[in-house]
Every structure is written in C-alpha cells, then in structure tokens.
C-alpha positions, 0 to 999 in steps of 0.5 A, a space after each residue: 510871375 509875382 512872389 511872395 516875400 517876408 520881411 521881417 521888422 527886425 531887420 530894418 528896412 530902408 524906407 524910400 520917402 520917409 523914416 518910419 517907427 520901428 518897433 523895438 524888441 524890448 517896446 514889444 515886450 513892454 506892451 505885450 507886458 501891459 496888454 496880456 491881462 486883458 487879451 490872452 492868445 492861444 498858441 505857442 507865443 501869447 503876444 499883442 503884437 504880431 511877431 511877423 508881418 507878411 508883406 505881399 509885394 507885387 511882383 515888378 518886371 525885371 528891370 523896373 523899380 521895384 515897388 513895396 506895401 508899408 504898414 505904418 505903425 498907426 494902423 497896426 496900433 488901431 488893430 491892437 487896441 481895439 480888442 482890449 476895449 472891447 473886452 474890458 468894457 465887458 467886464 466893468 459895464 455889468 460890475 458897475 451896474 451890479 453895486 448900484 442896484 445894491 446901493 439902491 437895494 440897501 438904503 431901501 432897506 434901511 430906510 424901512 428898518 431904522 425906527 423914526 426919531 421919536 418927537 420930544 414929549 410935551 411935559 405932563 405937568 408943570 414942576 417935577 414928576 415926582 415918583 414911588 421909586 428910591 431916589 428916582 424921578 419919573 422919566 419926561 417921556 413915561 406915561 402920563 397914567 404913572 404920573 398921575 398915580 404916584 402923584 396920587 400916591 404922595 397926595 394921600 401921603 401928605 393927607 396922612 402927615 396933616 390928618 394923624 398924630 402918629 404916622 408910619 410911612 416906613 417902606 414906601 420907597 418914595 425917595 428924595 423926591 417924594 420927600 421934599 413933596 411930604 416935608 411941606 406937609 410938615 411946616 407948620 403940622 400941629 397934628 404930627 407928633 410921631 413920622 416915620 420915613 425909615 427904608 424910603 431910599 432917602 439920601 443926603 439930598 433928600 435931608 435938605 427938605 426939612 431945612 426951613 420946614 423943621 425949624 417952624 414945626 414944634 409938634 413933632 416930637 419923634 422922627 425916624 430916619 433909620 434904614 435910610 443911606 444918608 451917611 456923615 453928610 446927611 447927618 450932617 446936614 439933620 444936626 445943621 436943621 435940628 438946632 433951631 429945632 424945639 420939638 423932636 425928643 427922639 431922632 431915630 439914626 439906625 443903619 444909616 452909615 454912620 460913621 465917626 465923621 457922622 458922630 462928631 455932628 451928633 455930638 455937637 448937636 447934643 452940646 446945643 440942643 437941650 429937647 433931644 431926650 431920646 438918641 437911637 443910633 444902632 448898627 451904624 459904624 461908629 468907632 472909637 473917635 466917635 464914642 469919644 466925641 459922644 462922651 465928651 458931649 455927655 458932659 456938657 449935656 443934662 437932657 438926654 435920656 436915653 442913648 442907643 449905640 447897639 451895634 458899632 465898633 466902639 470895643 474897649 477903648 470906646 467903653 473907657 471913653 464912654 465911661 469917662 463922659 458918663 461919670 459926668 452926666 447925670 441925666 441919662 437913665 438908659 444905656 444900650 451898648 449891645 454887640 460893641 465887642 466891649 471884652 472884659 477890660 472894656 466892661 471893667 472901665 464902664 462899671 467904674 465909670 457908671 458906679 462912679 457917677 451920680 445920676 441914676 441908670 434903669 436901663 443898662 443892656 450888655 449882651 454880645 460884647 464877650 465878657 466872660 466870668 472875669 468881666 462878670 465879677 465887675 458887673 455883679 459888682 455894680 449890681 450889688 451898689 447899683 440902686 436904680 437898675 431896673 433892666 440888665 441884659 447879658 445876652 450872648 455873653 460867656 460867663 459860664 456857671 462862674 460868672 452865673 454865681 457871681 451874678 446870683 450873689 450880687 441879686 442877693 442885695 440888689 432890690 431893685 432889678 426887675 428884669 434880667 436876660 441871661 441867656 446864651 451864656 453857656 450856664 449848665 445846671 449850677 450856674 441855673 441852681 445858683 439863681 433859682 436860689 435867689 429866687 427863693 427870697 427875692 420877691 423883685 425879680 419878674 422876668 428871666 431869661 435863661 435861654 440858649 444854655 444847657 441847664 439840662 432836666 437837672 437845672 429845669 428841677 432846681 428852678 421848678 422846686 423853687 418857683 412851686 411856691 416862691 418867688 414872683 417870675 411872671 415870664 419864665 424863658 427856657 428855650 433850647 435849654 435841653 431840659 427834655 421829656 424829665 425837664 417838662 414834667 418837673 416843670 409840670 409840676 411846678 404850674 400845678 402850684 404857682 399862681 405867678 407864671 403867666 408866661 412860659 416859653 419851652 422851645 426846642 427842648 426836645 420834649 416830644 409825645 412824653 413831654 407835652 402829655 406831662 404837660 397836658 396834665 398840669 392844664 387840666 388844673 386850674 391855673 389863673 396865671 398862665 396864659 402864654 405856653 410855647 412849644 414850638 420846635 419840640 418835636 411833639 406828634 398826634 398823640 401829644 396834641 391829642 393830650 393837650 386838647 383833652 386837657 383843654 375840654 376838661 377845663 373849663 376854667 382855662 386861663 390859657 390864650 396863646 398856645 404855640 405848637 409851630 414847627 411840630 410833626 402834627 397831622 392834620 389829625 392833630 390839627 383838627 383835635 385842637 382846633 375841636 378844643 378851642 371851639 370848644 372852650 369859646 362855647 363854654 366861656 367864651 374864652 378865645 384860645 389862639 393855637 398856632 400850628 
C-alpha cells in the first residue's frame, strides 16, 4: 500500500544528489513582511509562503530504495510572485491612466481660459501723447479718439494764449505735459499780458517749460501759479527763468507749498529783479527764516509794490523782522499779513517799524493775527501819524469795546482812511457808539465794517442816529450783529433820511415778519441812494416779503437793484409776490430789480 507523508521544511532533510536552499524562519517572515501589503490571505495564518508543504511520496516495496518528490525553491518562488504582479498591475494601471486624462483635461482648459498676449500697439503719433490729466501722460495703448481730443483740447489752449490779452486757464488739469505743450505759445507772445495756470496739477517738472520761453516774452505782465505743488524746488527753478525775465510785474505763488527754503529764492529774486511790482505769496507755509530773508531783501529792493503773505507762520518774530526790513524800503504801499498769529507784541514791532519808515503804505490788512486792546493801542497809534493809509483791516481780531475806542479816537485826526473793517472784534454797544461818534465829523471815511459783533439794537440806534444826517458811508455792514426786529426799524429810519448809503447788508440779525415790514416802509420812500439790501438768513416768511413787494409797486422811483432774500422761510406764495413786484416795476421804468430767494 502507498502512504502519505508530511515533511516538514524546518526539519532539514538530507538531499541525496545535491544541497538544495532552505528557507529559514526568519527568511520567511521577511518576505512575508514585504508581500503582506499586496496579497492578504484569509484564515488563521496570513502568509505568502506556504507554512507546510505536503509531499506524496510514492510508496516503494520493502526493502527498495526509497524514493522522494523535492521541490525546489525556484518553483515555489514563481508560484509566489506571480499574484502580487497581478494585483499591483491592477491597481497602477487605472491610477496611471486617470492623472493623464487630468493632465490633458487641464492644459485644455487653460488653454481656453488665459487671454492671448496682447500684440505691442503701434504709436498713434510721433512725440508724446499729451493729456487732460494732472501730471499724467496719455497711456501708448489708450485709444486713438482720447488722443486726438485732448490733443484737440491743448490746440484751442494755445489758440486762446496766442489770440487774447487776458487768458483764464485755471482748473483745467492739463499737467506737466500740457504745460510744455502751451508754454511754446508763450515764446515770443506780443498778445498775452495776463495767464492763468492755477489748479492745473503743475509740479516742479512742469516749471522747467518756461525756461528759455519767458526769457523772450516781455509782454506778459501777470502769471499765476497758485494752486499748483510746485514746492521750494519748483520755486526754485520760476526765480532761476524769471531773472533775465523783463515783463511780468505780478507773480501769483499762493497755496503752492512754500516753504522757507522756497522764500529765500524769492527773496534773492527780489534782490535781482527790478520789473516785479506785485508778490502774492498766501497760504503757503512760510516761517520765520523765510520772512527774514524777505525782510532783508526789502532793503535792497525799490520796485515792489505790493507784498501778499496772508496766511503763513511768520507770528512774532517774523513781524519784527519784517519791521526791520520795511523801515528801509520805500516803495512798498500794500502790505497784507492777514492770519500770521502776529499777537500784540508782534503788531508793537510792525507799527514801529512801519511809523518809522519813509515810504508811504495805502494798504495795510491785519485781521486774524490775535490782537487784542493792548496790540490795539500801537495801531490806533500808527493811525493817528499815518498820512497815506487809505485801507486797514482788523478783521477776526479782539479788541474788544477798549481796543474800539481807542481806534475811534485815532480816526479823529486821521484824514485820510477811507475804508476799515472792523469785524468780529467782539465790539458791543460802546465800542459801536464810539465810532458812530466819528462818523458825526468825519466826512473821509465811506466803507465800514462792523460785522460779527454784537452791537445789539442799542449799538444799531447810536449808529442810525448819526448817520440820518452825517457823515458819508456809502457801504454799511451789519451782518450777525443781533440788532433784531428794534435794531431794523431804527435803521428804517435812518434810510428815510440819508442820501449816502448805497449798500446795506442785515444778514443774520433775526429781523423776522416785524423786521422787514419796518423796513418794507423805508422803500416806499424815495431814496436814490440805495441799491443793494441783504437780508439773508433773517428768518423772514410770507408776510414779510408781502411787505416788501408792496413797497416795491408803490415806488416807482426805486433806486433798488440787487435785494437778497436767501435762506428765509418763504413760500412759494412769497415768491410769487416778489416776483409780481419786480415785473412790475421793469413795466414802470424799466428798471431791472434782481431778487434773490
């Protein structure tokens, strides 16, 4: 009978040819470590190797040799290896075949979806695109329709600047560019006397186009830069070109961001140049090395005539310096140093450097530079030796009812101011009686300005008693100085009387209803005189405009042009009245009465 035996492989057996390879334990194990990934086996042991091999061995006659079936470990390792390949070639095939096809899917789609390069454009013209922009050129690529507009645009430019004495281009935002497009307009210009390139977004590249053009132009007599950031630099370079300059009398340099730096060039302009008459040089930012530099140059300079510095830092100390160049100058006759925040001891060192010159001043304007009554005294002391101004302003001061009468004093002997502003000064009834007293005997003065202070009804009588019969204001300004409903009738009743006031302004003052029927009956009257009434912000309704057209049809002979009712609480029932009066009165005398709402 044959039997069935099992051999096992870990117990070595002797081969009878030749030795063949055993497999260790520990060989297994390793490759059972490296295939278990892929091939995973069910049952109690997961192995790539067979644990057991059963070997049939033939069955041999007793006694004969006996015989055995070896495997080798070739054809065990074929059997092995085989499933794995299978199963991994299974997997990567499809994996592989999935990122091409999204390899694919996305460089179609990118292809589709990214915009073409665009091709290089072809110039439009030859030189440069100029443009209607604020320091910006005309992009290559835009189109060629901007191109030929704002080309356009700069030709009529140029057509104005050759064609007209008097040419206003403020505001059109033609930049650097377009400046050196119209400054050729200007070389050799015998029709230009006055240009204006204010607010064009000109910077200091922009000034180097009138180098070589306003050293050949002697016709231009006025150029105004203001509004323009040319700083130090720009200026810099303007004084450089306006040297060998012998035609502008009046430069124009506000709110160009001016600085020190920018004052020492004008100054040694000023030293060098004998046309300049007229220096405006407002809201810039000027200190006091820069008023000293200009001081120093007033010194040397006969020919200016008219120096502007309103707004700038200079305060105290460049008052005192400014005093000190001014006791040497003759020539200038205006001086305007409104908002510099001079204070009293500023204004003390101007008024004895200006009383101690020799030339003769028209113009003088200190308002917004907090002076007070004590600062005061020194003006109304310059006031009363001063025999050439014409023109003072105290605007936004606070000399107070002291500083008024003091003030009011000085025009006792002054014969020769004209005009004087004096509001916002926080003058009440006294200070308001103090110059209508005056007024009684001075015959000189014609415009004054006692705005923003609360003179009240008490300080709008003392001033309508006076002027009923004296003195010779032909512009009277009372504006927010709450002289109310009782302050409007004696003013009322002033206009019956005088013959000299052509101008009245009553803004603000609260006169309502009651107010303008007072005055509303001053109209019927004939008055020659006065053609300008404001009443604006008065809190005036129907009624009082019904008032005041009634009193416009009764007079035929009206003298009345301009009548401001903005900002009142009329209908349009009040509206129409008005407007039926001044129709009314054109019909009569053809007389054209403007009416404001």
């Amino acid at each position: 009978m044959g039997s069935t035996s099992t051999i096992s492989l870990y117990s070595h057996p002797k081969l009878s040819h030749r030795a063949q390879p055993v497999l260790s334990r520990s060989f297994c194990q390793a490759r059972d470590a490296q295939l278990s990934f892929a091939l995973p086996f069910s049952g109690t042991r997961r192995c790539f190797r067979l644990k057991r091999l059963v070997v049939k061995a033939a069955a041999r006659p007793e006694g004969g040799p006996r015989q055995r079936r070896v495997y080798r470990q070739s054809q065990s390792d074929n059997a092995l290896t085989t499933a794995p390949v299978k199963q991994i070639a299974s997997f990567v095939v499809p994996a592989g075949v999935f990122v091409a096809a999204t390899f694919v899917l996305w460089k179609l789609v990118e292809k589709l979806l990214m915009p073409k390069p665009s091709r290089p454009s072809k110039p439009t013209a030859e030189g440069m695109n100029w443009s209607v922009g604020a320091g910006t050129n005309l992009l290559s690529g835009f189109t060629g329709k901007l191109f030929r507009e704002s080309k356009q645009t700069l030709n009529e430019f140029a057509k104005e600047l050759r064609a007209f004495s008097s040419v206003d281009m403020s505001g059109r935002n033609f930049g650097d560019e377009g400046l050196f497009f119209l400054a050729e307009s200007l070389g050799y210009n015998q029709t230009a006397e006055e240009v204006s390139f204010a607010a064009n977004g000109i910077t200091v590249a922009g000034i180097k186009a009138f180098d070589g053009v306003l050293q050949s132009n002697i016709a231009l007599k006025t150029l105004n830069l203001s509004g323009n950031p040319i700083g130090d630099e720009g200026v810099k370079c303007l004084c450089d070109i306006l040297v060998d300059n012998a035609g502008v009398e009046r430069l124009q340099l506000s709110s160009v961001d001016l600085r020190d730096e920018g004052a020492k060039a004008i100054a040694e302009l000023l030293k060098n140049n004998s046309i300049l008459r007229v220096l405006e040089l407002n809201n810039n930012m000027i200190d006091y090395s820069g008023f000293t530099s200009l001081a120093e140059a007033l010194l040397e300079n006969s020919t200016i005539r008219s120096l502007h510095l309103n707004g700038n830092y200079g305060g105290a100390l460049g008052a005192n310096a400014l005093a000190k160049g001014l006791e040497g100058n003759k020539s200038l006759r205006e001086l305007h140093l409104h908002g510099n925040s001079i204070g009293d001891e500023g204004i003390r060192a101007l008024m004895s450097g200006l009383s101690s010159r020799k030339g003769k001043l028209a113009v003088l304007d200190i308002g917004n530079n907090s002076i007070s009554a004590k600062g005061a005294f020194h003006v109304a002391e310059y006031i009363k030796n001063c025999k050439s101004l014409l023109w003072i302003n105290l605007y936004m001061n606070d000399i107070g009812d002291e500083g008024a009468e003091k003030i009011a004093d000085a025009l006792k002997q002054n014969r020769t101011i004209t005009t004087i502003d004096l509001g916002g000064n926080n003058i009440h009834s006294k200070g308001a009686s103090a110059i209508a007293r005056v007024l009684k005997d001075n015959s000189v003065i014609t415009s004054l300005d006692l705005a923003y202070n609360p003179i009240g009804a008490d300080g709008a009588k003392a001033l309508s008693e006076v002027l009923k019969f004296h003195g010779n204001i032909n512009t009277l300004k009372l504006g927010w100085c709450q002289i109310g409903a009782t302050g409007a009738e004696f003013v009322a009743d002033m206009l019956r009387y005088n013959n000299t006031i052509s101008i009245l302004d009553l803004r603000a003052n609260g006169l309502r209803d009651e107010g303008a029927k007072c005055l509303a009956q001053s109209f019927k009257v004939v008055n020659e005189a006065l053609t300008s009434i404001d009443l604006a912000f008065n809190e005036i309704r129907d009624d009082g405009a019904f008032a005041i057209a009634q009193a416009l049809k009764a007079n035929e002979d009206v003298a009345v042009t301009s009548l401001n009712l903005a900002n009142n609480f009329l209908t349009k029932f009040g509206q129409s009245a008005l407007t039926d009066a001044k129709d009314l009165v054109y019909e009569m005398n053809e007389k054209e009465v403007n009416i404001f709402f």
